[in-house]
C-alpha positions as CSV (number, residue, x, y, z in Angstrom):
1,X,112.2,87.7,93.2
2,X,110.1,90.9,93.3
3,X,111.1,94.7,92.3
4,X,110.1,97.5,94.5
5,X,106.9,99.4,93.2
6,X,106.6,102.6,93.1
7,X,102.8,104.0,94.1
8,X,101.2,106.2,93.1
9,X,97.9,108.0,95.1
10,X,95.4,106.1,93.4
11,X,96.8,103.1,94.4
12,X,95.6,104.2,97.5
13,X,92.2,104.2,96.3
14,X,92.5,101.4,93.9
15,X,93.0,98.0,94.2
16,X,96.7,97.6,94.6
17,X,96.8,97.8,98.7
18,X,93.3,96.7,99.0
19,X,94.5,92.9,97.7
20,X,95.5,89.7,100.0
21,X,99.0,90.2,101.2
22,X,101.5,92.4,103.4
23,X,102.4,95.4,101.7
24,X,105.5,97.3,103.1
25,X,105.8,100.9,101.8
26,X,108.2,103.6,102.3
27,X,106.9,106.9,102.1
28,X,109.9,108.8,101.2
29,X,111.4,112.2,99.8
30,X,114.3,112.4,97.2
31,X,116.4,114.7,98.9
32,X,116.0,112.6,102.5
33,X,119.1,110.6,103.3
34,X,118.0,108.1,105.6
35,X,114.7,107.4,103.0
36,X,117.7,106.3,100.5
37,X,119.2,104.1,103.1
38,X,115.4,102.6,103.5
39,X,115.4,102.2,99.5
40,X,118.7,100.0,99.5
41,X,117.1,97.7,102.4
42,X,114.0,97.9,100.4
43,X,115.6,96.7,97.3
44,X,118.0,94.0,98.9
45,X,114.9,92.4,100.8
46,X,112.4,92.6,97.6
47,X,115.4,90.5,96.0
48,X,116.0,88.2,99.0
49,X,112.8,88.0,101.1
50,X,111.1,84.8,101.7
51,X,108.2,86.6,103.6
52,X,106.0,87.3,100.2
53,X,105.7,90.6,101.6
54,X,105.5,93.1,98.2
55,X,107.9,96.0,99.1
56,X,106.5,99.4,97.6
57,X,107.1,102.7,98.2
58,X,105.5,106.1,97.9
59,X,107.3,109.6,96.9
60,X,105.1,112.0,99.5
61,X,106.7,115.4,97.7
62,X,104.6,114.1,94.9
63,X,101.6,112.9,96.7
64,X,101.7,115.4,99.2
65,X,97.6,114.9,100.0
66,X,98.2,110.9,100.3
67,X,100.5,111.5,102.8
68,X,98.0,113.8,105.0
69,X,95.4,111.4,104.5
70,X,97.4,108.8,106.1
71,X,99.1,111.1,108.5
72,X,102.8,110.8,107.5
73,X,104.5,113.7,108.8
74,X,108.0,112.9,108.2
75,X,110.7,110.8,105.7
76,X,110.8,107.9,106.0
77,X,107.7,106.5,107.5
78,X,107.4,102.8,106.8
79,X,103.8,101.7,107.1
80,X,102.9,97.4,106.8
81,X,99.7,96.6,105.6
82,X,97.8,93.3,105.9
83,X,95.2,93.1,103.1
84,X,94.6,96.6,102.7
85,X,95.1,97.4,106.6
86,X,97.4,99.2,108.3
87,X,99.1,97.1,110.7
88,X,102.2,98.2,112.0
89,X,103.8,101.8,111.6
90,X,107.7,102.1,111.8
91,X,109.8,105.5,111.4
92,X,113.5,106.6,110.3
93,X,116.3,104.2,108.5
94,X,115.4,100.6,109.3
95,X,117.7,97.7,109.2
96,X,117.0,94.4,106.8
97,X,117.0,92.7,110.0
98,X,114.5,95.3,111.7
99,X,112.4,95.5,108.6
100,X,112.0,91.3,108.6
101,X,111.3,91.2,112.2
102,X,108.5,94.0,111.7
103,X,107.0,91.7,109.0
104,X,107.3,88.4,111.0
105,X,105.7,90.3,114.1
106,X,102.9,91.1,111.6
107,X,102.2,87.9,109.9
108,X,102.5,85.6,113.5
109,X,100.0,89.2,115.0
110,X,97.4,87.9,112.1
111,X,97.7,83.9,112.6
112,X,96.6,84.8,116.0
């Protein structure tokens, strides 16, 4: 079982994305009601996923210049990374069963 991490901008920058792995992060706004309907499905598949995907997410009121850089424009954006690479780019509420099939799309798209 993993938690969900909350990022910062210099993880960004830092090793934490950068490392072997898909990353599935939420870039999110407190007051955004569909970005806490992300962070439940977030939390249920960090408890439940068999995928070894690490489930993170990033508060872009806070990190409002991370969120330029990687052209988020709106709540919630949910970007996969594949060892530090952006690899698939989903927005609004996602189901758990959306959210797994994104991840299995991603992992079968990098066997290739």
């Amino acid at each position: 079982m993993t938690d969900v991490v909350a990022l910062s901008a210099e993880d960004f920058t830092g090793p934490t994305l950068r490392r072997e792995g898909v990353w599935m992060v939420d870039f999110f706004t407190p007051w955004c009601a569909p970005c806490k309907a992300v962070e439940s499905v977030f939390e249920e598949l960090s408890g439940n996923s068999d995928s070894g995907a690490h489930f993170s997410t990033l508060n872009i009121a806070d990190h409002p210049e991370t969120a330029k850089a990687l052209e988020v424009a709106s709540a919630p954006t949910i970007i996969i990374f594949v060892n530090g690479a952006e690899q698939r780019r989903l927005f609004g509420a996602k189901t758990a069963r959306q959210l797994t099939s994104a991840i299995e799309a991603v992992g079968a798209q990098n066997r290739e």
